[in-house]
N, C-alpha and C positions, 0 to 999 in steps of 0.2 A: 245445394240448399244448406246441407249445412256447412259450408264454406263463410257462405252468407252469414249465416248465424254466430260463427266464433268470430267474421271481425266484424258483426253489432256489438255480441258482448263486451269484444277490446275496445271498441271504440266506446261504450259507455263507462267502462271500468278506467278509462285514461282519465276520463272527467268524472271519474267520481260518481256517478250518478245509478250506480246500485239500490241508495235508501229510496230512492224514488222510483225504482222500477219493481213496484209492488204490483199482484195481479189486480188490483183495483184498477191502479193508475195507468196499467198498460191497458188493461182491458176499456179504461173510459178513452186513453188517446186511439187506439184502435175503431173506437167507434165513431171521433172526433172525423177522422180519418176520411173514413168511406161515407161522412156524410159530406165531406168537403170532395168525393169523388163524384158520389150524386149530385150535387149542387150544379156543380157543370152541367149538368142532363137535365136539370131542372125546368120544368114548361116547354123543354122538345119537344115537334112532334115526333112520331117516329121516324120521318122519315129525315130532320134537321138531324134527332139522336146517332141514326146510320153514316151520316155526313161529316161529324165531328173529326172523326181522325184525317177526314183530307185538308180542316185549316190546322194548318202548323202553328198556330199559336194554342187552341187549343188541344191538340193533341198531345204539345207539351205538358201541358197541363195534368191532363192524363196521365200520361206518363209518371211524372212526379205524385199525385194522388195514389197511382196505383204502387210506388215504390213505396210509398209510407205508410201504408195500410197494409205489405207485405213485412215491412220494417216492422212496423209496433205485433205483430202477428208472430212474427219468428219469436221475438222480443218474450213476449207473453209466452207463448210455447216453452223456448229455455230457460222462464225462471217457473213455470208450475209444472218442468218434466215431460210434457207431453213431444211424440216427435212427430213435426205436422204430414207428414207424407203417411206414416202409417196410421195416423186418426183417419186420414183420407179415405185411404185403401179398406180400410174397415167400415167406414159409412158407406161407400161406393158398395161391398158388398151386404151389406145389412140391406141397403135401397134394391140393389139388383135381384135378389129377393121379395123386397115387399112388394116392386112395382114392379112383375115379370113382365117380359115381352109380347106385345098385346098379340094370339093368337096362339100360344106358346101356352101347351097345361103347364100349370107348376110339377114340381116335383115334390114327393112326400115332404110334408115336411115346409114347404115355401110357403109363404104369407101369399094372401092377395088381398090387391088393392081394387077396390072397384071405381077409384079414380086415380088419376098424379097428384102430386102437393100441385094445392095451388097457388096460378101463376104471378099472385101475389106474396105465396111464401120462398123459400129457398130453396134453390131448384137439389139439394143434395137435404134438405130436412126431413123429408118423409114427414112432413105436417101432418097433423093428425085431421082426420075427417069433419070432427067438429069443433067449432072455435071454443066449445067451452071444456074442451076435453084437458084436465089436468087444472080445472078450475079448483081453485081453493087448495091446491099443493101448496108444501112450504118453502118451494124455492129449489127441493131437491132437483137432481137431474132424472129421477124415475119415469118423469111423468112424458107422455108418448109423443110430442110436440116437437123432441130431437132425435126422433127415431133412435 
């Protein structure tokens, strides 16, 4: 990964393209991204969605969607510092926590959840229980929505 990451940076610093790889800019093509990954899945049923990777044409597709939304990701990561394997590894255990293992007491100390994020939010967000929870924040990242 970070392999990955030093020849994005080389390859954007060859062309110049530093002034434009501001967190705004990465963070809106990053989004650009995975909605152009979505789009391919768009109106599947689930079970056309299951089948996609057996047509080679669109699994190409895939494939490419998913390099580029791993691209503007990395991308964003090395210019706001963050390093994305240990942001990981720290939501993974925050989550492993709030959403112990159903039949499993916690342990002193361990959050419980009396559901999963839902399967409409992000399966690593630890969503918060109610959609209006963190209403009227200012944007900060406090509010309990990103776990």
């Amino acid at each position: 990964m970070v392999r990955l990451s030093r020849r994005l940076d080389a390859f954007a610093a060859a062309r110049s393209w530093q002034p434009y790889h501001t967190p705004k800019n990465l963070a809106a093509a990053l989004s650009v991204e995975a909605g152009e990954l979505l789009e391919i899945f768009q109106w599947l049923t689930p079970e056309q969605a299951d089948a996609v990777m057996a047509d080679p044409g669109r699994a190409h597709r895939v494939r490419d969607e998913v390099a580029d939304v791993l691209a503007y990701l990395l991308q964003f990561c090395s210019v706001v510092g963050v390093d994305p394997a240990e942001a990981l590894a720290a939501k993974i255990e925050r989550n492993e926590e709030r959403f112990p293992v159903p039949g499993r007491s916690p342990a002193p100390g361990e959050g419980v959840a009396s559901r999963p994020p839902s399967a409409g939010g992000e399966l690593l967000s630890g969503a918060s229980e109610s959609p209006s929870a963190g209403a009227g924040s200012s944007g900060d990242s406090s509010d309990d929505r990103t776990g």
